[in-house]
N, C-alpha and C positions, 0 to 999 in steps of 0.2 A: 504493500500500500504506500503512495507516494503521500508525504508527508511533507506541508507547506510550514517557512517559517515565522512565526507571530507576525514580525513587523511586516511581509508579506500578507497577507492576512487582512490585518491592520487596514494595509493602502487599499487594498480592495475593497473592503467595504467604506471607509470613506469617500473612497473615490463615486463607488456606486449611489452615496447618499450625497452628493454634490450634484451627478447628474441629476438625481430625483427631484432637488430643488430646482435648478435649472429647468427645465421642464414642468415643473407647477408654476413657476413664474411666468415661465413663457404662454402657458393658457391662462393663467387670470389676469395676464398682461397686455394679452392680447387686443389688437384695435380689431377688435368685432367689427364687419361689417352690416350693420343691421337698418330691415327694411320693416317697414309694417303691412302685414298682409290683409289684415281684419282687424278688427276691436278682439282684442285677446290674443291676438295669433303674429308672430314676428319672426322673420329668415334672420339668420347670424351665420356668417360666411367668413373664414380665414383660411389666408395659405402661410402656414409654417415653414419659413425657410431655412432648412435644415435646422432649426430652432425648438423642434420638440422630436424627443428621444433621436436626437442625431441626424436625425431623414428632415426629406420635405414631406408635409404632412398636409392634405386640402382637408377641409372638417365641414360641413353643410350639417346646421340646427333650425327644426321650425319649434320654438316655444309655443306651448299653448297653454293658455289658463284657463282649466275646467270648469267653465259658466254655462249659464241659462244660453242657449243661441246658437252654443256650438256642442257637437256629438261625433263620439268615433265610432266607426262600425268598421263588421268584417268584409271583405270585397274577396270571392272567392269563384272559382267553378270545378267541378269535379274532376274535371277531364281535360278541359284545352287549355292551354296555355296562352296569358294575352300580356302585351305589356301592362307593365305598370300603369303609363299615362294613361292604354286605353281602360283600364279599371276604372283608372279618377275621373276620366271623361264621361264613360257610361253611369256614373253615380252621379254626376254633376257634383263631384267633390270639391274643397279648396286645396287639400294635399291628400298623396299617396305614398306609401312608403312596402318596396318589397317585403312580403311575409316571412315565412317559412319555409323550409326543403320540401323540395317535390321532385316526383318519376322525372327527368327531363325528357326520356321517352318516350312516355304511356301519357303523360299529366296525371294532374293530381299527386296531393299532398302526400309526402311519406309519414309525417306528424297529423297526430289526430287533430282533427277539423271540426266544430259544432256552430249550427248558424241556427237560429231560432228553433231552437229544442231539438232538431234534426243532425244525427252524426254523417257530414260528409263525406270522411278518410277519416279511417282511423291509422292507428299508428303498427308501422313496419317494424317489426321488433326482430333480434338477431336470430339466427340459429336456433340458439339454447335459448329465446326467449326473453334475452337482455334486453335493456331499453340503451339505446344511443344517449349520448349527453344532452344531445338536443330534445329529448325526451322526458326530461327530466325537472321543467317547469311551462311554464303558459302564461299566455297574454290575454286576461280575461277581460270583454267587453258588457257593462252590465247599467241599463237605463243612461249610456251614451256617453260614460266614463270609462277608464281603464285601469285597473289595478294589475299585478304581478304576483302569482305564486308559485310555491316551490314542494314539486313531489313529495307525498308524504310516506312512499315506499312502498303504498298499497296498489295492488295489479289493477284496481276499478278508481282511481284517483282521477279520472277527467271526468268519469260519469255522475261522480258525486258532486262535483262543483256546480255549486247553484250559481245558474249566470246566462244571459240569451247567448253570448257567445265565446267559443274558446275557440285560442289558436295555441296548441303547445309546440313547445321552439327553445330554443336555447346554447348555446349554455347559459344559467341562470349567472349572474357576473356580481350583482349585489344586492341583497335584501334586507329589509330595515338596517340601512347603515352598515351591515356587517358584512365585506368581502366575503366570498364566497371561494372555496378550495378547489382550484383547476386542478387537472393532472398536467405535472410539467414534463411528462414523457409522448403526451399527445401530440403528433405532427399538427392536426390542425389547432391546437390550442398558440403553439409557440412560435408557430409560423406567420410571418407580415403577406396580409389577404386584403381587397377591398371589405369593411364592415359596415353594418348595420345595425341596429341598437333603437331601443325604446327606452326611455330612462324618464320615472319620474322623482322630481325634485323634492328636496325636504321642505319645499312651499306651496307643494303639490303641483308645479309647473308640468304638463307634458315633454321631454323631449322628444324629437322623431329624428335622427342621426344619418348619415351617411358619411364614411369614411372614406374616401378613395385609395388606388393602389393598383400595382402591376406597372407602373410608369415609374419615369422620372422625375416627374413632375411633384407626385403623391407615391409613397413607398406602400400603403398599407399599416394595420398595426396587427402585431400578433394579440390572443387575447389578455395578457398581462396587462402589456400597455394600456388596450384600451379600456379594462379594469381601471389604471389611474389618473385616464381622462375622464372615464365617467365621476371617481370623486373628487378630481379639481371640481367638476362640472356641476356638484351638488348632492349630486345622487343620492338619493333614497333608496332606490330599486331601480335595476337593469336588465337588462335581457338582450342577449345576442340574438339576432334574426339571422336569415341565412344572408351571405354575402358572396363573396365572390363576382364571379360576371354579373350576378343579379343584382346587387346594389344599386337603389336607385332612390331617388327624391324628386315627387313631382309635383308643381304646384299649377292651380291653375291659371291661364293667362301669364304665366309667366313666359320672358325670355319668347324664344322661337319657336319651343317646342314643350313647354313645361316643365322643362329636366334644368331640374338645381345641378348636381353633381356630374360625376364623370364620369359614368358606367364604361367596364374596360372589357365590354364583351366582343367587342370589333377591334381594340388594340389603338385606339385613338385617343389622343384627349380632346374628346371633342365630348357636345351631348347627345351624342346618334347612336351609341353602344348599348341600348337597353336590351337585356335577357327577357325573355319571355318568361311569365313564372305562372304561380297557381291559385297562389292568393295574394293580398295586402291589407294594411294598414288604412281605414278612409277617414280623415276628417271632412263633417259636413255641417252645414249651415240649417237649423232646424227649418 
């Protein structure tokens, strides 16, 4: 066993608790770019140059405050797969945000699906009947709010959740305040991906996230990182969505095409790279 010596040791972790600072300053440092979309509802846009955890970083937030006027609902189909925008657009939404894992072949969700009392996909489970990580909490929609909970080890755990709708998704990243235990042997945990994230704030704020990634432009974050943006960010409770080429943010009337971010499923930075997916995230206007 290779055996490091103290003052070795020592600079390492200093070292790694100067980057941590560096990197919380640079997000509450941040010159947010922010727009007002609605009464309650605001984009916050920054590009990080090489200024958070070492990379260049793009970050896309729509804050929203859960009031009288505004509602989130599930936006899903069983089987085909549509962009995001056309979700938001067929809902007549103001934002749309990529859901959950889905077949990219077949459509529909791999993560259990419930949309008024109705289970649309239930959940793909392994072999031996394990659950994936992503399986292992949910993004519960309930009279046009959203709250976040977390598996309680029982094999009937979505059935039982009183609520019009569930999307389970994850990994769960933080809840009441208290980080949540990745596996740090997980390829997808540790690896820098485009993400997606739902996070709401210790002031009950909504986030809707998109992380960009696979570029130069935007690295990606593995899920650590983005674990300690969500708490510069406030967080309460978090939830990783599926990302990758799917990551998306769509607002309506916005821009060209309604695409906040940079989906990198065409290999562009442009906003024309959207994945087609199987569900989302819908804010809407009662």
């Amino acid at each position: 066993m290779k055996v490091f010596p103290i003052t070795a040791l020592l600079v390492f972790f200093i070292t790694g608790r100067i980057f941590a600072q560096f990197d919380s300053l640079a997000v509450l440092k941040a010159d947010w770019k922010k727009e007002k979309l609605a009464s309650g509802v605001h984009l916050k846009t920054f590009w990080f140059n090489k200024s958070l955890f070492n990379s260049n970083q793009n970050v896309s937030i729509v804050e929203i405050k859960q009031k009288r006027g505004l509602f989130f609902d599930l936006g899903y189909d069983p089987k085909i797969l549509l962009k995001t925008s056309d979700f938001g657009k067929q809902n007549n939404a103001l934002a749309a945000l990529n859901g959950t894992f889905f077949d990219i072949a077949n459509g529909g969700s791999v993560d259990y699906i419930r949309a008024d009392g109705q289970v649309i996909n239930e959940n793909r489970l392994g072999r031996i009947g394990n659950r994936a990580g992503h399986q292992e909490s949910a993004l519960v929609f309930n009279k046009g709010k959203l709250s976040i909970l977390k598996w309680n080890g029982q094999q009937n755990w979505e059935q039982s959740i009183e609520a019009e709708d569930i999307m389970v998704s994850g990994p769960l990243l933080i809840l009441n305040q208290i980080v949540e235990k990745l596996d740090t042997a997980n390829s997808f945990n540790k690896t820098r991906h485009p993400r997606t994230v739902v996070a709401i704030t210790k002031n009950n704020r909504v986030l809707l996230i998109s992380v960009d990634g696979r570029n130069e432009n935007s690295a990606g974050m593995n899920l650590f990182e983005l674990t300690k943006l969500m708490r510069w960010l406030n967080a309460r409770d978090a939830i990783n969505l599926d990302g990758g080429g799917s990551t998306t943010l769509w607002l309506n009337n916005y821009g060209e095409n309604g695409v906040v971010n940079f989906p990198s499923d065409n290999r562009k930075w442009d906003h024309e790279g959207q994945r087609k997916v199987a569900n989302v995230v819908l804010l809407l206007k009662r």
